[in-house]
TIKE-233897 format. One record per residue (C-alpha): residue in one letter; x, y, z. Coordinates in steps of 0.05 Angstrom, whole numbers, padded with zeros to 5 digits, always signed. Example, Ala and Ser with C-alpha at 12.3 -4.5 7.8 and 13.67 -1.06 7.14 Angstrom:
<drenlos>
A+00246-00090+00156S+00273-00021+00143
</drenlos>
This chain:
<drenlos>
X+00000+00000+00000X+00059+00049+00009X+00089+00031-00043X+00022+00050-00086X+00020+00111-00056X+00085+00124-00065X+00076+00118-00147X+00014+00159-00140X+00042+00220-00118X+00107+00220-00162X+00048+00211-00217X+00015+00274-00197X+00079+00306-00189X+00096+00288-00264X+00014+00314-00277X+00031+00378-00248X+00105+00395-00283X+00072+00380-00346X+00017+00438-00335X+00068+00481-00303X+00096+00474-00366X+00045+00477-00407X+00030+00543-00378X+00089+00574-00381X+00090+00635-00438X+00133+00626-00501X+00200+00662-00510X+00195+00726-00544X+00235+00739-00597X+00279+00798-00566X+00288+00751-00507X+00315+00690-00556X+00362+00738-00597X+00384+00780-00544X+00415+00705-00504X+00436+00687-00574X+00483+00753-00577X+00500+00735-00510X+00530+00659-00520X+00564+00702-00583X+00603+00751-00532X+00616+00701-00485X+00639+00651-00542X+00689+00724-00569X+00718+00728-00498X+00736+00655-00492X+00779+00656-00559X+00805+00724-00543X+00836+00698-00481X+00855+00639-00518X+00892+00681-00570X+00927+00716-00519X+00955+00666-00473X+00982+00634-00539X+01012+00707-00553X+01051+00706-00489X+01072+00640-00495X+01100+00654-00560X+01127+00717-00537X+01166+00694-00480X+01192+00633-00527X+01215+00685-00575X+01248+00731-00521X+01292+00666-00495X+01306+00649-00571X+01339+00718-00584X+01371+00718-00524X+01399+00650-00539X+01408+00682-00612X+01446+00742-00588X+01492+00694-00542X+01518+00660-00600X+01527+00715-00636X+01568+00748-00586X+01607+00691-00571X+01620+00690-00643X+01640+00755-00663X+01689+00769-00595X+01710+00696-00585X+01691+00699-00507X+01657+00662-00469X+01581+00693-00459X+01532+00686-00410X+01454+00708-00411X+01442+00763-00359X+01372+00791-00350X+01360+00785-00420X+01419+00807-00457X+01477+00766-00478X+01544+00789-00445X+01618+00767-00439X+01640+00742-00373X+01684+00775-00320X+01757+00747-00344X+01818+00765-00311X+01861+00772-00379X+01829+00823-00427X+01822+00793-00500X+01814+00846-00558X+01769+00848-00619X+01805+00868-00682X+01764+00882-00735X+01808+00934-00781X+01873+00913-00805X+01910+00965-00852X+01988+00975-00884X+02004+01040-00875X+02071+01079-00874X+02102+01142-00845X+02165+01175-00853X+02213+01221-00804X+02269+01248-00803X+02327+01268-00753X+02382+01315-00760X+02435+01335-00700X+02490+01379-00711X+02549+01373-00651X+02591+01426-00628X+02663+01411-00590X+02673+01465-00526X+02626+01504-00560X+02661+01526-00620X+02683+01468-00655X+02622+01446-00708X+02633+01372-00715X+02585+01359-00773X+02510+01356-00781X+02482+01292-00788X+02421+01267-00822X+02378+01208-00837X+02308+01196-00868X+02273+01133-00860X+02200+01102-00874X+02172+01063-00841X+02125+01007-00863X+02073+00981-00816X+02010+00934-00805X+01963+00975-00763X+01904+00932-00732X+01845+00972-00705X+01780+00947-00662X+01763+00934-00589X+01794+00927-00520X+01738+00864-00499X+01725+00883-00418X+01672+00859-00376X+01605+00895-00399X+01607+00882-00465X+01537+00859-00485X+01477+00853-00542X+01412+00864-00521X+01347+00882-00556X+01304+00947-00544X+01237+00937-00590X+01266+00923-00659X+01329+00958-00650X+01398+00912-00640X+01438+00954-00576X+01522+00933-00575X+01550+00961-00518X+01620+00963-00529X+01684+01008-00509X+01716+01057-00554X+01748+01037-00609X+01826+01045-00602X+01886+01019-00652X+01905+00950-00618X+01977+00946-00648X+02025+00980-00696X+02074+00938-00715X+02131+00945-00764X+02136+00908-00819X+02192+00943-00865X+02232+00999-00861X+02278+01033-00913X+02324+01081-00912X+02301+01145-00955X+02373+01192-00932X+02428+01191-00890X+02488+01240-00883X+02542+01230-00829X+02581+01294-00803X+02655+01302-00806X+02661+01279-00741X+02593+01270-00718X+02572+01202-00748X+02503+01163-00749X+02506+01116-00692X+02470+01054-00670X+02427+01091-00613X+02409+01143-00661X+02373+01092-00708X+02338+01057-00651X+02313+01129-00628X+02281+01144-00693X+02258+01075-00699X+02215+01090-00631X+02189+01166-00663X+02171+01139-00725X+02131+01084-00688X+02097+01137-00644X+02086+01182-00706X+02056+01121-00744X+02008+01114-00678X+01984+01186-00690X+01976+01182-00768X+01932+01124-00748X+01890+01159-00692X+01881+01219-00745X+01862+01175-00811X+01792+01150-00798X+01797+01083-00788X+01773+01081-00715X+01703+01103-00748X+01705+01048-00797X+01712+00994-00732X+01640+01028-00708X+01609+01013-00777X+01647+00952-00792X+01623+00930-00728X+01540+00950-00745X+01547+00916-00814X+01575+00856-00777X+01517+00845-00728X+01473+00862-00775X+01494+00802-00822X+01492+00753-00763X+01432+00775-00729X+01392+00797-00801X+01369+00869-00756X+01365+00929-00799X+01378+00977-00738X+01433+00966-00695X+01457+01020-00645X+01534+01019-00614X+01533+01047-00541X+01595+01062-00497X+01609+01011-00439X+01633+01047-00376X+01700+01008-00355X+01717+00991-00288X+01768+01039-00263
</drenlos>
């Protein structure tokens, strides 16, 4: 019996959803098309988050690939070792500093001494002269020092790197253009080693003064822009440690 009643009241249950139902008033259209534009926007702000999670991901993959990227071209074009340091690469503290030459001319210069000698003051012994040029390999580029480092800013490629300086001058040839010896007052060893060390100084200065140092800075920009294939590439000072 309680089971029948039971099944009687679950029936009128089922009686009554089905006129609940019945009576309930149609949806308008406004109603329909107004939830329809509403699964839309939802349905627009689930792929929009989508999109840009995937944006990020890809973003932060690409920021450690040109890191990595910049690292081996560092490594490359100074020969140090590099390290990645809040998301540039740089070259690592070393006790020994390595250099970067990336200019390597022949040029020449020529001096000339002359020394007359007197004896007690009165007595000329001679005047003697000698001209000599000098031929020299002159090799231009960078001291490498701790701070050296590529990063990126946007689009642009930023070296920081010291001043260019000439590395080396060293002498390949020399020939003598004059010489004269004085009566008594002749051209000696020490003299030739003295002008040896002017004209080498000289040649130092003819280097500073013929605009090579300004061909390292662009040799350098065409360089990383061939490794790294970035159209803009800026070359900043590095401050060196005192």
């Amino acid at each position: 019996a309680k089971n029948r009643l039971l099944a009687r009241t679950k029936i009128a249950w089922r009686l009554n959803s089905c006129e609940d139902l019945c009576m309930m008033e149609p949806m308008s259209p406004e109603t329909g098309k107004t939830l329809r534009w509403l699964m839309v926007l939802v349905a627009i702000l689930v792929v929009a988050l989508l999109v840009i999670k995937t944006m990020e991901s890809w973003a932060n993959s690409g920021v450690n690939v040109a890191s990595q990227s910049l690292d081996r071209v560092l490594s490359s074009i100074t020969g140090s070792h590099t390290v990645i340091h809040a998301g540039r690469a740089e070259i690592s503290d070393t006790v020994a500093i390595s250099e970067l030459a990336l200019m390597e001319m022949k040029m020449n210069a020529v001096h000339e001494m002359e020394n007359t000698t007197m004896m007690m003051k009165y007595v000329p012994l001679g005047t003697k002269r000698v001209m000599v040029r000098g031929h020299f390999r002159v090799k231009a580029g960078y001291r490498l020092v701790p701070g050296v480092s590529l990063r990126m800013e946007g689009t642009e490629l930023v070296a920081n790197f010291p001043k260019a300086e000439i590395l080396s001058v060293e002498l390949i040839d020399i020939e003598e253009l004059y010489s004269d010896n004085g009566w008594a007052n002749k051209i000696t060893g020490e003299d030739r080693a003295w002008l040896l060390m002017q004209l080498k100084e000289k040649m130092e200065e003819d280097a500073q003064q013929s605009g090579i140092l300004n061909t390292v800075d662009s040799t350098l920009r065409m360089r990383l822009k061939d490794l790294t294939g970035v159209p803009n590439v800026r070359v900043e000072g590095v401050k060196e440690s005192p």
